[in-house]
OpenMM code with the backbone's topology and positions (N, CA, C; nanometers):
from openmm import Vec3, app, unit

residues = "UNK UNK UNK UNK UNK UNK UNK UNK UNK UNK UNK UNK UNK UNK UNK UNK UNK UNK UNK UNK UNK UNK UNK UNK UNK UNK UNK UNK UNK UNK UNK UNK UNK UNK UNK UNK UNK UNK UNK UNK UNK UNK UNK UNK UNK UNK UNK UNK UNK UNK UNK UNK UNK UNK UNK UNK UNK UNK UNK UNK UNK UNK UNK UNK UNK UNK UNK UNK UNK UNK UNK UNK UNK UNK UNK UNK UNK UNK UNK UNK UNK UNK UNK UNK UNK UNK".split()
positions = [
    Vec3(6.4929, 9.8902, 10.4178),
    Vec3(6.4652, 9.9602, 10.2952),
    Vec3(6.3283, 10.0242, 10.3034),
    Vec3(6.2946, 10.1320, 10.2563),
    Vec3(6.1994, 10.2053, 10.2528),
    Vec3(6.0868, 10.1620, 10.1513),
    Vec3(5.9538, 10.1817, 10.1173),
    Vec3(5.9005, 10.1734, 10.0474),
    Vec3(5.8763, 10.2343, 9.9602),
    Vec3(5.8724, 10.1858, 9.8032),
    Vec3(5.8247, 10.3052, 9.7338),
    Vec3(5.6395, 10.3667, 9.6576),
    Vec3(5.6633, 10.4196, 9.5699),
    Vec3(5.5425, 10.4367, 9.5830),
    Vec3(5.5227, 10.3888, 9.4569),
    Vec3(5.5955, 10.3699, 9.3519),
    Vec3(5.5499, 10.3060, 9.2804),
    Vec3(5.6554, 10.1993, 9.2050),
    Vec3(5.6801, 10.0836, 9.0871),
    Vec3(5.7602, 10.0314, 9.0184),
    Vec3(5.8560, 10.1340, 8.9946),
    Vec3(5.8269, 10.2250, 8.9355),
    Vec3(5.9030, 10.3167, 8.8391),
    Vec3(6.0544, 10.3763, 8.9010),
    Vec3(5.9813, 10.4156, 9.0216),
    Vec3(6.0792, 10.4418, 9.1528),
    Vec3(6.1771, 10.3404, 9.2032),
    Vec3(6.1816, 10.2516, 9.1940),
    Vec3(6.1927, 10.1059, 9.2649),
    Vec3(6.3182, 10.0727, 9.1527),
    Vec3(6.2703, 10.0086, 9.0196),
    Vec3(6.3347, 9.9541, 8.9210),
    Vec3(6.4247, 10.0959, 8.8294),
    Vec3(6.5324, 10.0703, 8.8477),
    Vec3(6.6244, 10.1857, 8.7151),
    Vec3(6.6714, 10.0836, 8.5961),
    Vec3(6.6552, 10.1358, 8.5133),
    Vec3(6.7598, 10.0701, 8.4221),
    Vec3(6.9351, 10.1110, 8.4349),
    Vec3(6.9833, 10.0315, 8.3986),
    Vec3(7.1432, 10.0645, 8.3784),
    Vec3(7.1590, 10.1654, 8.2770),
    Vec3(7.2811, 10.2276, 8.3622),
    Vec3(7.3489, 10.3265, 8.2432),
    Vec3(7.3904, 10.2604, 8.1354),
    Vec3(7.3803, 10.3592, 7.9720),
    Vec3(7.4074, 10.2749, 7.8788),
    Vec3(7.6468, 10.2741, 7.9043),
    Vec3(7.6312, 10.3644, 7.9538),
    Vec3(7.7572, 10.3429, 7.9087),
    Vec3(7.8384, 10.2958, 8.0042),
    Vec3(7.7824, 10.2298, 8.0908),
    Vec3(7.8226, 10.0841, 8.1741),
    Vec3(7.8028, 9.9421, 8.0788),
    Vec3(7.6708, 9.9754, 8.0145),
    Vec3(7.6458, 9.8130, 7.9063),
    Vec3(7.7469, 9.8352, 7.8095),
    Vec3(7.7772, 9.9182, 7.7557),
    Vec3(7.8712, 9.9298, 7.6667),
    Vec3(8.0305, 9.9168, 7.6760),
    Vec3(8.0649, 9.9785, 7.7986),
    Vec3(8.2064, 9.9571, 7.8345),
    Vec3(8.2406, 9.7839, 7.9166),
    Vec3(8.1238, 9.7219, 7.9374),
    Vec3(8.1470, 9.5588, 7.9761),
    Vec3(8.1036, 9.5041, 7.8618),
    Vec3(8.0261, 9.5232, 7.7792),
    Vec3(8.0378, 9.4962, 7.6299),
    Vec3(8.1646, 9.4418, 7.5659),
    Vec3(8.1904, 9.6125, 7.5321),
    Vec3(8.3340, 9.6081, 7.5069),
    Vec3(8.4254, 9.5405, 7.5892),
    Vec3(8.4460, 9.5056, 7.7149),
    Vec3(8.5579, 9.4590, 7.7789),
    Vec3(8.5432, 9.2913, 7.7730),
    Vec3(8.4173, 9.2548, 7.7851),
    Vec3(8.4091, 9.0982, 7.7625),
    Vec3(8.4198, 9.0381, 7.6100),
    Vec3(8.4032, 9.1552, 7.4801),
    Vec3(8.4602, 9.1158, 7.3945),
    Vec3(8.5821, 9.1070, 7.3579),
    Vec3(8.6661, 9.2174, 7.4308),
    Vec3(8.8195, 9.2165, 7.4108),
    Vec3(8.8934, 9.1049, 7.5061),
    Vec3(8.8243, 9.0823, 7.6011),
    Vec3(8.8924, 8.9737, 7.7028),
    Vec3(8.8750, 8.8224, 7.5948),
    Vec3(8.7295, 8.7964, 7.5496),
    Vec3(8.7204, 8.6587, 7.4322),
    Vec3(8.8085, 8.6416, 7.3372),
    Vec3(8.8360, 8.8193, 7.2573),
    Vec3(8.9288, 8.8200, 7.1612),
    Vec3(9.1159, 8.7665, 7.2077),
    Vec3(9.0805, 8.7765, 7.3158),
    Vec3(9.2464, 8.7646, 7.3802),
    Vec3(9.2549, 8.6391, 7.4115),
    Vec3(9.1722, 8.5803, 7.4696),
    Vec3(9.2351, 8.4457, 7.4710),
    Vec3(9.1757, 8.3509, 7.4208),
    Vec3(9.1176, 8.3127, 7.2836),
    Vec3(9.0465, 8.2677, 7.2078),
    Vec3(9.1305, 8.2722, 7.0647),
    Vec3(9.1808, 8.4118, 7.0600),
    Vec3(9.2310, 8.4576, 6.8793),
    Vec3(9.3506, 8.5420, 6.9329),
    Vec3(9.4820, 8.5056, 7.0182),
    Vec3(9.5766, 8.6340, 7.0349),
    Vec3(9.6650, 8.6701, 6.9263),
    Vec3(9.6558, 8.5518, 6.8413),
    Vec3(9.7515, 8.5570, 6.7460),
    Vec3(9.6812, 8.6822, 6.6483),
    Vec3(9.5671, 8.6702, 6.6437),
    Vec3(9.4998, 8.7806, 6.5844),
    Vec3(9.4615, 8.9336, 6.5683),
    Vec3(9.5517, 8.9613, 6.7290),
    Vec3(9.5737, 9.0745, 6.7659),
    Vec3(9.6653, 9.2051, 6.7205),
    Vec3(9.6048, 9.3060, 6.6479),
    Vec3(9.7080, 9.3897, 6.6312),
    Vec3(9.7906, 9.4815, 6.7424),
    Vec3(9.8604, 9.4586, 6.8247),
    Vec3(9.9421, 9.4973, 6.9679),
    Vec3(9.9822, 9.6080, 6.9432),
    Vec3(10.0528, 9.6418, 6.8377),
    Vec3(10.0880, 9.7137, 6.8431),
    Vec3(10.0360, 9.8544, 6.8094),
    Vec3(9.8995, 9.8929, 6.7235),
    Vec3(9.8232, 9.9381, 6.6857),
    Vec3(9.7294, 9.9599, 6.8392),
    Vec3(9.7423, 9.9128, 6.9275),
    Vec3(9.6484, 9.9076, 7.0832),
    Vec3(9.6757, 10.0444, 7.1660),
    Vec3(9.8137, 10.0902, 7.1470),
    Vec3(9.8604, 10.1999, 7.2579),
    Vec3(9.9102, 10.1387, 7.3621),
    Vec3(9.9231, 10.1642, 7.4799),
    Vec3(10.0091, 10.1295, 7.5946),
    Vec3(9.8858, 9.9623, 7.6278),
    Vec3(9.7764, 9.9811, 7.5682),
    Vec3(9.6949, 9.8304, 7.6087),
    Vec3(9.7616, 9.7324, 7.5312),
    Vec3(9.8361, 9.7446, 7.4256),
    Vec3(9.8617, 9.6287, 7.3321),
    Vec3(10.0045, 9.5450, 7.4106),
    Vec3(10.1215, 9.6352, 7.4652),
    Vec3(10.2396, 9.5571, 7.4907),
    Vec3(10.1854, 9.5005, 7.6157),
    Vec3(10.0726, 9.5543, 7.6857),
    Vec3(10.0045, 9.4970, 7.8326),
    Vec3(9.9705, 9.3433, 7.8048),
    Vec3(9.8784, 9.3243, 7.7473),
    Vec3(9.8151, 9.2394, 7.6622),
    Vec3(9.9041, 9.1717, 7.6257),
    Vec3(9.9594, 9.1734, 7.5640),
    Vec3(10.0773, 9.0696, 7.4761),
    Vec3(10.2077, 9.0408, 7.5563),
    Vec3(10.2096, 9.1212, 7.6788),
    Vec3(10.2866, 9.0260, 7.8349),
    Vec3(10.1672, 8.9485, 7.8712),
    Vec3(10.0855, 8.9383, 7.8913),
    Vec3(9.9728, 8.8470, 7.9311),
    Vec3(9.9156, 8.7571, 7.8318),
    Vec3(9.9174, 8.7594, 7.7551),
    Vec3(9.9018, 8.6790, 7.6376),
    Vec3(10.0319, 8.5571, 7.6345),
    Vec3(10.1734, 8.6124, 7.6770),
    Vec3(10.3018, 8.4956, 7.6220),
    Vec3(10.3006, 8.4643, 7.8005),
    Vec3(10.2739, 8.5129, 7.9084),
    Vec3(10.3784, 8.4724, 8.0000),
    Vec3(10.2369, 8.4104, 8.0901),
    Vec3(10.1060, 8.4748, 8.0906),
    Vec3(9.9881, 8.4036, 8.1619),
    Vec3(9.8939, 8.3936, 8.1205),
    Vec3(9.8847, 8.2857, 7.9697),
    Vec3(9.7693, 8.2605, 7.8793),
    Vec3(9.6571, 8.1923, 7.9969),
    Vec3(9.7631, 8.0904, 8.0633),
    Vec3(9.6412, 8.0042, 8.1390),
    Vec3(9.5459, 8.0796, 8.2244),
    Vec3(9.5899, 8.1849, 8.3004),
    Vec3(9.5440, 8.2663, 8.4094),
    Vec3(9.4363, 8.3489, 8.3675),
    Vec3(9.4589, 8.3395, 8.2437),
    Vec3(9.3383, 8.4607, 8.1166),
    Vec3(9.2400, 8.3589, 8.1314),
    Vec3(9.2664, 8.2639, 8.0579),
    Vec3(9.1195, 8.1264, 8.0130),
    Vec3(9.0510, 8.0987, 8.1501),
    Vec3(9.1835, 8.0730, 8.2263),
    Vec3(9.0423, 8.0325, 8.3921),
    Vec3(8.9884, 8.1834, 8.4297),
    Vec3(9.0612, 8.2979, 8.4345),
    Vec3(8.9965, 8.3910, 8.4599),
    Vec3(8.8552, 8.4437, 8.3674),
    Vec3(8.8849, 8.3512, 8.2948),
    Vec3(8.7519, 8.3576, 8.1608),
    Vec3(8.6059, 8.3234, 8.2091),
    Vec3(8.6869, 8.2225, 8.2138),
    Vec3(8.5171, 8.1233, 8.2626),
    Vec3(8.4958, 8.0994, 8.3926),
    Vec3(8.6041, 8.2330, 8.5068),
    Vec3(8.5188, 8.1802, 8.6051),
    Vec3(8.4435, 8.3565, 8.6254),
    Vec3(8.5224, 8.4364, 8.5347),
    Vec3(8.4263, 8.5225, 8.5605),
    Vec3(8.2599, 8.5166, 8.4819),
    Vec3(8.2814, 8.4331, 8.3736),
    Vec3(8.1659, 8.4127, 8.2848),
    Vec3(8.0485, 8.3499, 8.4363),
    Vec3(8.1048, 8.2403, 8.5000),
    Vec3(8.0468, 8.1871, 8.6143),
    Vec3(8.0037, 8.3019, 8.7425),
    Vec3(8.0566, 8.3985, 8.7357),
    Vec3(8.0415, 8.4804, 8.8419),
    Vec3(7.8972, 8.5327, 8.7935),
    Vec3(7.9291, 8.5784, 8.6677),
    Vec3(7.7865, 8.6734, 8.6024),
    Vec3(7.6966, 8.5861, 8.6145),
    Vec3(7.6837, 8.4720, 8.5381),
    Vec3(7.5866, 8.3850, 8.5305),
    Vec3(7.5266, 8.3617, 8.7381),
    Vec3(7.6126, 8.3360, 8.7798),
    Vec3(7.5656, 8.3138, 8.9311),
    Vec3(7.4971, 8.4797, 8.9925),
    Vec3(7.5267, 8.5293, 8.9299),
    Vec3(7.4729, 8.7127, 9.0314),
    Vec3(7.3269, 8.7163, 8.9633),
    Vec3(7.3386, 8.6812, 8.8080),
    Vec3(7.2281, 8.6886, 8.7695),
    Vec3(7.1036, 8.6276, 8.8475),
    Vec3(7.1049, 8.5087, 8.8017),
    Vec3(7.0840, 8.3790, 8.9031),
    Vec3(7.0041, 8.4384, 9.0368),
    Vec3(7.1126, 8.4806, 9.0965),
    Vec3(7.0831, 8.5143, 9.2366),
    Vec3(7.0006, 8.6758, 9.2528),
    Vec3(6.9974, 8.7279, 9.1169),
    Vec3(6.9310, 8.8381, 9.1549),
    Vec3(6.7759, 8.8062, 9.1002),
    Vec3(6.7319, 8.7310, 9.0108),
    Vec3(6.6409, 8.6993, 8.9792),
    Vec3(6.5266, 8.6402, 9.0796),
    Vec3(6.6310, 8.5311, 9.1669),
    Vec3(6.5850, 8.5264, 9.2914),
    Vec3(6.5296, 8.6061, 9.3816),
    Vec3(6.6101, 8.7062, 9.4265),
    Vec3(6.5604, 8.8390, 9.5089),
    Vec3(6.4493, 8.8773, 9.4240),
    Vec3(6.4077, 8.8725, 9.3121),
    Vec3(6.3061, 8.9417, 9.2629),
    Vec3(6.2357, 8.8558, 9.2346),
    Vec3(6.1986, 8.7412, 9.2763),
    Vec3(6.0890, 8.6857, 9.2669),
    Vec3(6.0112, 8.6906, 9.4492),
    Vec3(6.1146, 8.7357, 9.5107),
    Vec3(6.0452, 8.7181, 9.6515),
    Vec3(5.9529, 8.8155, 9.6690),
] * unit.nanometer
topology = app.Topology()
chain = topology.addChain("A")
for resn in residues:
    res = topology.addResidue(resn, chain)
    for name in ("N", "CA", "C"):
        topology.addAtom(name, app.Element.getBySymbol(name[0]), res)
């Protein structure tokens, strides 16, 4: 890696509309398998009958896929904080 010349160069912030579209997607993934009964499906567009096959036929596969992606973030974080303390 090259050097830079200053922080500014070095550090970007994220696009907002990357924070916003995992925003949105980790709230709709909580809403799904937390509250499905709560879901209006049909009001969704082609996402709602998706959803609501995954909701009746692989609830379990949603919840572990829940918390192990919650575990993934938490671990990258983790590990990037690291790199930036070196």
């Amino acid at each position: 890696m090259g050097s830079t010349g200053s922080d500014k160069d070095y550090f970007q912030r994220g696009s907002l509309l990357w924070f916003a579209v995992i925003t949105l997607s980790f709230g709709y993934y909580t809403w799904v398998v937390f509250w499905p009964q709560s879901i209006p499906y049909q009001s969704l567009g082609p996402l709602g009958p998706f959803t609501q096959y995954l909701v009746d036929h692989h609830h379990a596969l949603l919840h572990n896929g829940y918390w192990i992606a919650w575990l993934i973030h938490i671990g990258e974080s983790l590990y990037a904080m690291a790199l930036c303390k070196q």
